[in-house]
N, C-alpha and C positions, 0 to 999 in steps of 0.2 A: 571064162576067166581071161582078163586082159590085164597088160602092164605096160605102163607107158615109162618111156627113159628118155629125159631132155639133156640135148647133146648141145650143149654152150659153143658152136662154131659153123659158120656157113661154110661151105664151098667156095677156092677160089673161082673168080672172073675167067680166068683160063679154062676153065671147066665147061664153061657154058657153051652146050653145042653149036651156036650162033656163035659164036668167036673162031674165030681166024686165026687161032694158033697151029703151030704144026705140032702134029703129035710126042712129038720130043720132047717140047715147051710143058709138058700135059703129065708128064710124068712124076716130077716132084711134086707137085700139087694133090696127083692124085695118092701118091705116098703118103703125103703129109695131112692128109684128112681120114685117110682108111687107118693109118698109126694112133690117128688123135682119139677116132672112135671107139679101136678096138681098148685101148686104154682109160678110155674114159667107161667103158660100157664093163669091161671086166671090175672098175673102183667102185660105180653106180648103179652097175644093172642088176635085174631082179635075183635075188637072193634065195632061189629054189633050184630045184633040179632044173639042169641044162642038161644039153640043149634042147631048144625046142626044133621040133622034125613035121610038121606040117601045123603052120601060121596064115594067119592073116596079116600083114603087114603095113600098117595106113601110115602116111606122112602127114605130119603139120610141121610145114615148111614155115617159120618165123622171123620176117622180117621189118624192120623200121627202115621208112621211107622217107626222114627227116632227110634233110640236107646232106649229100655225104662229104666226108672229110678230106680233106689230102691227101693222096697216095694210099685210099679206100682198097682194098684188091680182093673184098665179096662181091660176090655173086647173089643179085635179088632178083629173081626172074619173076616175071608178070603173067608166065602161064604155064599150068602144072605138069603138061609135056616136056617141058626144057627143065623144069624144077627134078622132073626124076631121071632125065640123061644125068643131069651135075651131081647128082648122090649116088651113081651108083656103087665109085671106092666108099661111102658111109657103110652101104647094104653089105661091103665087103669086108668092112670091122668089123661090124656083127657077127659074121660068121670068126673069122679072125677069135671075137673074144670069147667063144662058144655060146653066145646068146642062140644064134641059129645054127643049125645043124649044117645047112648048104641054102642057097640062093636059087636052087634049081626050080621049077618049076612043081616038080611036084613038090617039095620041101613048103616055099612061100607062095601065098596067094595076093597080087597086090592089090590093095582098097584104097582107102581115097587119099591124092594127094591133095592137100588143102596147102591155098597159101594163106598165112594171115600176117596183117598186119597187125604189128606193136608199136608200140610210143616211148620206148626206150633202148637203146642199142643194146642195156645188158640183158632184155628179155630175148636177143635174139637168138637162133640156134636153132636144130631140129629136133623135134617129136617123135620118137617112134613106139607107136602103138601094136603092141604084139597078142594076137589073140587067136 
């Protein structure tokens, strides 16, 4: 049995392990996505007995490639490495919203991070498939 929950926000630019921020710069950012998530995932997420205690957990990272806008400050990374350093405060909501029990290794198993491309900024967000 799987359930998937699309989380309507990217990751800042800050986030990405290829950036040059110092770790100080890194901490609002990562607040403010692990906050987003765990609130989003407690209003959206699957509507049965929580938490779950040993998952599978696959990424489809979604993002649009159009032109970006002025004063842009997501994060679209080009390869699924750096795609799952920038989520890891997401992985942290979840747990946060009692979706997942714990992050530990033996709790979650991680599967695939997929990046895909969309064709409209409001499709953007990530996927998280729980199985």
């Amino acid at each position: 049995m799987s359930y998937d929950l699309l989380v309507p926000i990217l990751p800042e630019r800050k986030l990405s392990p290829n950036g040059r921020s110092h770790d100080a710069s890194k901490a609002a950012p990562k607040r403010r996505l692990r906050e987003f998530v765990r609130v989003w995932a407690q209003e959206n997420g699957p509507q049965i007995a929580r938490p779950f205690d040993h998952v599978t957990l696959d990424v489809e990272y979604r993002v649009c490639r159009s032109k970006t806008l002025p004063g842009d400050i997501y994060y679209r990374p080009t390869d699924p490495d750096n795609a799952l350093a920038s989520i890891k405060a997401a992985i942290d909501g979840l747990v946060d919203a009692g979706v997942l029990l714990d992050d530990k290794r033996t709790n979650v198993k991680l599967g695939d991070i997929d990046l895909v491309d969309v064709d409209d900024w409001s499709a953007e967000g990530l996927r998280f498939r729980i199985s």
